[in-house]
N, C-alpha and C positions, 0 to 999 in steps of 0.2 A: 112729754113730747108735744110739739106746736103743731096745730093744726094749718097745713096749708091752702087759704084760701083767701077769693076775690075781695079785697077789700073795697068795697067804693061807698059812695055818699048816701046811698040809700039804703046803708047796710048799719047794723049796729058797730058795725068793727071801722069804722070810717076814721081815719087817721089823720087830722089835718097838717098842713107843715109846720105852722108854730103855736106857740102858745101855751099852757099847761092841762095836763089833764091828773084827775081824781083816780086815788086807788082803784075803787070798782069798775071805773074805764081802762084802767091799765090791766087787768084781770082779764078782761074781755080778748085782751091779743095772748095773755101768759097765764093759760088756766092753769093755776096753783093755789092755795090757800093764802088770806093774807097775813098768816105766820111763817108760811115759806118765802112767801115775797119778803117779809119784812127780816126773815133771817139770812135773806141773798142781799139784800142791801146793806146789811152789818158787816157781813163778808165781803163785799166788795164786787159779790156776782151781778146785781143788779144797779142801777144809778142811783145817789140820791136822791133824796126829794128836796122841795122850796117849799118855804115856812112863809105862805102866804098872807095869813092874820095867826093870829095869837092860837084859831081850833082849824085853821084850813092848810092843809097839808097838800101838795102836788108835786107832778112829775113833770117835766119839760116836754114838750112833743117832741123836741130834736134828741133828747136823750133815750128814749121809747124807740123811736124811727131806729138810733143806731145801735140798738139791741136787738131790734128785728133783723136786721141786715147783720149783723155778726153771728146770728144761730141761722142765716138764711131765709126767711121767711120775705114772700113776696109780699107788697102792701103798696098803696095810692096814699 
């Protein structure tokens, strides 16, 4: 279950509008393991990620933002 709370800039959970973010900052909005995460995105529960160099892996901020908003959770 997601925790509901104030996200803003001064906080670790600070969500910007665009751009990519790294597993361990996606963890920060969707406390799970990242075998759970990585088994929601085989399924199709979570988004995938962009294959940003050859070993950097990321998630889209816009894709992150519109999984917060489909399970409800409030965020900046």
């Amino acid at each position: 279950m997601l925790q509901e709370k104030a996200f803003n800039k001064s906080s670790n959970n600070y969500l910007g509008n665009t751009g990519y973010i790294r597993l361990s900052d996606v963890l920060r909005f969707f406390p799970v393991s990242k075998s759970t995460w990585w088994a929601g995105v085989k399924e199709g529960k979570f988004p995938a990620p962009v294959k940003l160099t050859e070993r950097t892996t990321a998630w889209r901020v816009e894709d992150i933002r519109a999984l917060l908003e489909s399970v409800g959770c409030q965020h900046e």
